[in-house]
PAKE-916476 format. One record per atom (N, C-alpha, C): x, z, y; residue in three letters. Coordinates in steps of 0.05 Angstrom, whole numbers, plus 5000, padded with zeros to 4 digits. Layout:
<nodes>
XZYala ...
</nodes>
This chain:
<nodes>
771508338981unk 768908308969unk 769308188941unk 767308308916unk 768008258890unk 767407948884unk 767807868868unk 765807508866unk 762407628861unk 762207798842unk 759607928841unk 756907998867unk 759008098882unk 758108228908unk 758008028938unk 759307758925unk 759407518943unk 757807298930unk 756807308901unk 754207138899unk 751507248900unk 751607578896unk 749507658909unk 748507648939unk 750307668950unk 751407558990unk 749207338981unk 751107118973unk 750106908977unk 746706848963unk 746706928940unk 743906868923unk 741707028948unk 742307318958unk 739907338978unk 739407209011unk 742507059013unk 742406939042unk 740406669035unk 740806519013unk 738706319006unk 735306369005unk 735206578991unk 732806718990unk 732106719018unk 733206909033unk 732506889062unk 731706669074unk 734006449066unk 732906149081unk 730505979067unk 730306019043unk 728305969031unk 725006049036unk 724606389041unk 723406379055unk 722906389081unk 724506379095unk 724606269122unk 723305989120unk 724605839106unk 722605569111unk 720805499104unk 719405589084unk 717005689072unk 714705759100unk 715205979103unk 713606139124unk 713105929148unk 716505679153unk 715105639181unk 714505269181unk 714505279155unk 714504929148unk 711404809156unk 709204999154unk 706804889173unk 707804839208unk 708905079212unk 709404979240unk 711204769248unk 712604719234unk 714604539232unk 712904169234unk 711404229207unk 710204029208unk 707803919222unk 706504109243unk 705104089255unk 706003949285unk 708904079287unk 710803959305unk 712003679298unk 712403599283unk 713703369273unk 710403169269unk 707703249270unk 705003029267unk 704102999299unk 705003199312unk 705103169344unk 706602919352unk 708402849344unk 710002529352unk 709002329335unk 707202339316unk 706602139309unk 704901979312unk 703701649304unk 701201609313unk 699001729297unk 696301579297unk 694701709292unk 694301639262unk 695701349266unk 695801199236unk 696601409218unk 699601409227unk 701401629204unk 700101919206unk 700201999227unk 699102249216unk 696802279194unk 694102079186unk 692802049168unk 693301939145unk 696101849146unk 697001669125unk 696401899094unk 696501679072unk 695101879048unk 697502029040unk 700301839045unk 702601969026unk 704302019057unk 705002289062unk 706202379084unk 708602219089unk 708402109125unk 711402029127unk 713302209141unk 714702269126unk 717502419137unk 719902229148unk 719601969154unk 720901859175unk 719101619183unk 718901709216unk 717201569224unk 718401489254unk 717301249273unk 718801269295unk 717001439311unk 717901589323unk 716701799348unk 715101679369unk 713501689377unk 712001699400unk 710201959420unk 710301969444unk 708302129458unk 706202039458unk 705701819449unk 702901759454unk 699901999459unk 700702159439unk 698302379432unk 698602569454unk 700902539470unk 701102809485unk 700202689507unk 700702519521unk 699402219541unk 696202319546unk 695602249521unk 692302239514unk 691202609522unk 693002759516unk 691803009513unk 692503049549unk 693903019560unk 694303059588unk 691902949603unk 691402709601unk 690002539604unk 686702619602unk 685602779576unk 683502839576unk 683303179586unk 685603269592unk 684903589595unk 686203649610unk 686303869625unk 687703979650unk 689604169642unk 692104179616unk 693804339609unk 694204529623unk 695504389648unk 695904709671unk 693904849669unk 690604929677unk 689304979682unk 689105189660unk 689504969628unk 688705299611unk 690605369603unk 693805359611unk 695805459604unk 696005699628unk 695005709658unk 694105869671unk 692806059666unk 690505979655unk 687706149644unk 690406339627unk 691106219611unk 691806379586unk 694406549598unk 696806499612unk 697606719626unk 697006919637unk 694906859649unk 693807169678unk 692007329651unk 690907199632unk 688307309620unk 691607609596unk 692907299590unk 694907509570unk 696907739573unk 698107659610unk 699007889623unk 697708149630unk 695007999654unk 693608149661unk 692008409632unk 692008299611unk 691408479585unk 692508729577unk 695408579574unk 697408749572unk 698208959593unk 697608899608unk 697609139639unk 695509349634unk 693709179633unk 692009369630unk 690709559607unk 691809429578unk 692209609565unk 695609859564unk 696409779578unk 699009969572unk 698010269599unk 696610179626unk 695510379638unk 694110539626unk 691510489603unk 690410649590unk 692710759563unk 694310629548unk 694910679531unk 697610959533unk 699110929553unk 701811079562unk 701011429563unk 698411389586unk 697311749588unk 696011779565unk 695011649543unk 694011659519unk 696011759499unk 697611609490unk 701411579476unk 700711919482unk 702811919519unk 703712179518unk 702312429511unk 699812449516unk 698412719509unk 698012709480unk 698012409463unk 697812529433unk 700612659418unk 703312549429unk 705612589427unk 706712849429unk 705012939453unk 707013259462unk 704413409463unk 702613359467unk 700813519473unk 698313529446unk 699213539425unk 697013519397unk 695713639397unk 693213639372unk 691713829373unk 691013739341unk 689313879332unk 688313839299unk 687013529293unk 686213459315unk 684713209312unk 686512939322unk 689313039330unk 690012759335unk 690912629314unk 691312609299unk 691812479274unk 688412319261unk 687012419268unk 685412329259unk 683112149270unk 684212199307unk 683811989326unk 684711819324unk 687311869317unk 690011609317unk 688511439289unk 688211509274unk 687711289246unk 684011149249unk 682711339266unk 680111249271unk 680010969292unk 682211049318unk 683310789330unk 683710489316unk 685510589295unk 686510399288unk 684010229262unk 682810449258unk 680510329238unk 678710069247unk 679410189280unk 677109879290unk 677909699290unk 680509649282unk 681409429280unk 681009249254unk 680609359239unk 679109319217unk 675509159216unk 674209249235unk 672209109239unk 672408859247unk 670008669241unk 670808419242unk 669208389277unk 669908179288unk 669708149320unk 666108079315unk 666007959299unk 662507819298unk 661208039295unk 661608349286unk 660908489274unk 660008689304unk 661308609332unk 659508639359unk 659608439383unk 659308249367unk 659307889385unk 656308039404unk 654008009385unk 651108079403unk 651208269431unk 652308539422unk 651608649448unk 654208589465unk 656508529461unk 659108449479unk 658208289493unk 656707999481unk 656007789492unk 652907879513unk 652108009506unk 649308149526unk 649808349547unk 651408429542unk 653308619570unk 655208399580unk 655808209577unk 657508059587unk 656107889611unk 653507769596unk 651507599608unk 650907779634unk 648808079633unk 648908139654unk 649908259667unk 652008249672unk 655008359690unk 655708179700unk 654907859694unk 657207659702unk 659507559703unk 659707629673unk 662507659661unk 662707419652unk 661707309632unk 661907029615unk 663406869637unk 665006749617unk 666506499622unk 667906519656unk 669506799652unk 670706929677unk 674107039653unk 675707069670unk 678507069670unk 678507329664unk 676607599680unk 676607879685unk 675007949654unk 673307829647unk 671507949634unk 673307829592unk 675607579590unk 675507579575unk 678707789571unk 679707869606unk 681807959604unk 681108289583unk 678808349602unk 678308679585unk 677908629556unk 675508459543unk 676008449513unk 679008479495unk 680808319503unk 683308269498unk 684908569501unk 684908659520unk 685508929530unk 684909059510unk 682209159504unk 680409379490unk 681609259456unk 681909069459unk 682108929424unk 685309019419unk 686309059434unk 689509119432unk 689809369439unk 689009569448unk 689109769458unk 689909999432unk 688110049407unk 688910219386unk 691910089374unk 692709779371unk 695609769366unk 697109859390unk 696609859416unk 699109969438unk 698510209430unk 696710369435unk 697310649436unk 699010849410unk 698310659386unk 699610599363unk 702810659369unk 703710419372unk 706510349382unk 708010579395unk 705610589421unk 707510769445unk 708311049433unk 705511149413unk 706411419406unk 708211449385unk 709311299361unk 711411309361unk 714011369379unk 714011179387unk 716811139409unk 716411349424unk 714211509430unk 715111749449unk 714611949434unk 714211879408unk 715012219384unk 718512269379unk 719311999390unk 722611959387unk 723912079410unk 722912169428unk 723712269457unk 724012559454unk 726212689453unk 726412999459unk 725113069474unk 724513319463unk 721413559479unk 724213629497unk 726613669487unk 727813739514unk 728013689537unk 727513429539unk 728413329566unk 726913319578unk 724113319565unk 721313389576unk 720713619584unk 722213839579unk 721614009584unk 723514199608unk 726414019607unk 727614069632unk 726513989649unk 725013719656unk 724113699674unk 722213899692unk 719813949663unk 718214159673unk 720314389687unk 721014459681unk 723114709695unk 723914579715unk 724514409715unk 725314329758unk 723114229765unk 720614259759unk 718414299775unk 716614059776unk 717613829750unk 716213569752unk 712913629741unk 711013479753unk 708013519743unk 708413299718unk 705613269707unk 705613009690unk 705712739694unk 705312709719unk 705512439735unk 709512329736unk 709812549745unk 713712499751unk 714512519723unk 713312679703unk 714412649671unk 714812379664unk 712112299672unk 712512069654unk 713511869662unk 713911779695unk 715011529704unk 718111569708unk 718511929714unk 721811959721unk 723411909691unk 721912049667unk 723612159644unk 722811959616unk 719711939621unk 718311889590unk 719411589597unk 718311329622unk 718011179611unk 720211009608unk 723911119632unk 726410999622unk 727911129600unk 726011249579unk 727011399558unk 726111179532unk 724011099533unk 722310929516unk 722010669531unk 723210489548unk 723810239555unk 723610079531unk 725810079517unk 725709919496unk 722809909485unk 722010079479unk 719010119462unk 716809929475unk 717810029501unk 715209959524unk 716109649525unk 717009539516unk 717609279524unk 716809129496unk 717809199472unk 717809039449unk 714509179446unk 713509309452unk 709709429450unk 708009069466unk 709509069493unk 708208899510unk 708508619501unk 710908569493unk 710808339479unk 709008239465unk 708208509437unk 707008399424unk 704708419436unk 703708609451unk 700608539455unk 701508199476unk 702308209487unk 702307949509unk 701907749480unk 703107689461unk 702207509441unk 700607509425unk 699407739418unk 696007769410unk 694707769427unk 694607739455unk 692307649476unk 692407359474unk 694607209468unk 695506979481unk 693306799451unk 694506889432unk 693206809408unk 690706839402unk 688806989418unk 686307109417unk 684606839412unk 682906779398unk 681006569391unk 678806589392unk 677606759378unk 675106779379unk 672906929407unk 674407099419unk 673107249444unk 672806989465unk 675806749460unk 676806539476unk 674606369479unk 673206289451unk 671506059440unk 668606189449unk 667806429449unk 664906579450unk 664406669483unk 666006689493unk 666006899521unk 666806679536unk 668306449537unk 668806149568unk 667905919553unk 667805769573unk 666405559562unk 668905329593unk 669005319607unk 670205149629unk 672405249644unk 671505479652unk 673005549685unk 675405729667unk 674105979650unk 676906109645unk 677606069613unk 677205859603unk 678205719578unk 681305829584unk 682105829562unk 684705979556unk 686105719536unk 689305759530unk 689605479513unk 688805539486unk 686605679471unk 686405739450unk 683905519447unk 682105469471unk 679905299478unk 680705199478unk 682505059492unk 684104789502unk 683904669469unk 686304809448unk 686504679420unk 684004589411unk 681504849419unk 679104719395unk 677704379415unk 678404359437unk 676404229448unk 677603989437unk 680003969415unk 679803699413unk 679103519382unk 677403759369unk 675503759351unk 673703739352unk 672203399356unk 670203369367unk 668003199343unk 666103169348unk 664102959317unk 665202789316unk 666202639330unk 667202429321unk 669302419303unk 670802619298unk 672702689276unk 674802849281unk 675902879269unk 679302969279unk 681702819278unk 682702769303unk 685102639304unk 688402799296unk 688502879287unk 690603019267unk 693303009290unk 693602679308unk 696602749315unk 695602879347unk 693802809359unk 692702999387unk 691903209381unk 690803359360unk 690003559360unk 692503749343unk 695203589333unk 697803669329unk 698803769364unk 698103529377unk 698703569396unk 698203719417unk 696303839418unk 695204029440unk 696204269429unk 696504369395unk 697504549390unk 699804689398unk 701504469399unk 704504459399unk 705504509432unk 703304399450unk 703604419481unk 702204809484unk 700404889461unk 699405049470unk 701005339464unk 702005279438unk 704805529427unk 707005549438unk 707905199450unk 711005289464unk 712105519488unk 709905449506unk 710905779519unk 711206009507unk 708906139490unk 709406359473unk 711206359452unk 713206079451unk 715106079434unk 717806169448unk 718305989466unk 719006039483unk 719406309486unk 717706479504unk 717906769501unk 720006979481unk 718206949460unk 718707079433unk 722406969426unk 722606669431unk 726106739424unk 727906749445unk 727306799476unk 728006909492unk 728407229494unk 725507349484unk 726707699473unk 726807769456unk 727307599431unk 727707689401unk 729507879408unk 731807929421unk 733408189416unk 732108309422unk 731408369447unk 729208599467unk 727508659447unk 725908509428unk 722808619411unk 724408659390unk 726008589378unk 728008769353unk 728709059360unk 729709079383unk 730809359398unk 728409529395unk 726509399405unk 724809539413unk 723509809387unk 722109519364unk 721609579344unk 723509739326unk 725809759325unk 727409939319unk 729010199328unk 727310209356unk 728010449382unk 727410719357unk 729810849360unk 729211129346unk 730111139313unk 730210889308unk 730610919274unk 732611049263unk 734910969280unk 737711169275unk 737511339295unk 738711649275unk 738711859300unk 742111909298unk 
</nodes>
């Protein structure tokens, strides 16, 4: 390597770490006001050495039932993800192999709703919700989440199964597979990777969901997205408990995410080299 070509190495590996720490220095510091007291955390001139305490996390156990909405927020973020990948897979496959003049223009209309803002059908969501008996139920904030993720999975999946040879799809058909055995014998250990780094992400845009979280439960199926706001109360904000509920409320889904960073790298890059 030239010296040229080894301070460029190096001048973009800084860059990298530079913004790397940029990007995650709120989280960082949101984690580091979680151990502190309530004093420091309000203090005017930030302390960056301080002695540690749980105190805030004590207090937050103490006033809220963590398990309860760290529960909520599992079954609501799995159960999502399931059930958008059932609708989204026979969706994927028929736009993938089976086109027509309008799928392209389904596909970008999908994705347009994502673009709308959620308040923009709070009224009738919330009035079909009321009489169905949905509000402030586990099932009813699971489907929102579902339906809100649904144009990115189907997104995803059809990629990853435009990367799949029509051949092998089509040997199958010749030994006599219907569409049912296509897709579970051939399509879906062909696109694994896809199907996995897809679920991830939706499992972490359910998990992160706020606003459906805050409008649609109120007690029973509060999710930990509730859990965080409930500790923004008139009386003010306490900066190191409400550091703190944050920090109890992201670690699983952190957790997660650098447990399959390879798996959701793979995933997201399934097909790029042929």
């Amino acid at each position: 390597m030239t010296p040229i070509e080894l301070r460029r190495k190096t001048l973009f590996t800084l860059l990298g770490w530079a913004v790397a720490l940029l990007l995650s220095f709120p989280l960082l510091w949101m984690v580091l006001t979680s151990f502190k007291s309530e004093a420091a955390a309000i203090a005017r001139v930030p302390h960056l050495f301080f002695h540690p305490t749980l105190e805030s996390f004590r207090v937050v156990q103490e006033q809220s039932n963590y398990l309860r909405f760290a529960w909520n927020s599992i079954v609501v973020s799995l159960g999502s993800t399931l059930l958008a990948l059932l609708f989204a897979i026979p969706s994927a496959y028929t736009m993938a192999f089976s086109p027509t003049r309008r799928t392209r223009g389904t596909l970008l209309w999908m994705l347009s709703t994502k673009m709308m803002p959620s308040v923009g059908v709070l009224v009738p969501i919330y009035l079909i919700f009321r009489d169905t008996g949905l509000l402030d139920t586990r099932t009813g904030l699971l489907v929102v989440d579902a339906v809100g993720n649904l144009p990115i999975v189907i997104w995803m999946l059809y990629t990853f199964f435009k990367e799949v040879p029509r051949e092998v799809l089509e040997a199958g058909r010749m030994d006599g597979a219907g569409p049912v055995r296509e897709i579970y014998n051939l399509l879906l250990p062909l696109s694994l990777p896809g199907i996995v780094s897809t679920s991830l992400l939706a499992t972490i845009l359910a998990w992160n969901e706020a606003f459906w979280s805050l409008t649609l439960t109120a007690a029973k199926a509060a999710p930990l997205t509730a859990f965080i706001a409930s500790f923004s109360s008139p009386q003010g904000l306490f900066y190191a408990k409400l550091s703190a509920a944050s920090t109890m409320a992201i670690a699983p889904i952190l957790v997660l995410g650098w447990v399959s960073q390879r798996q959701l790298v793979r995933g997201l890059t399934f097909g790029a080299v042929k």
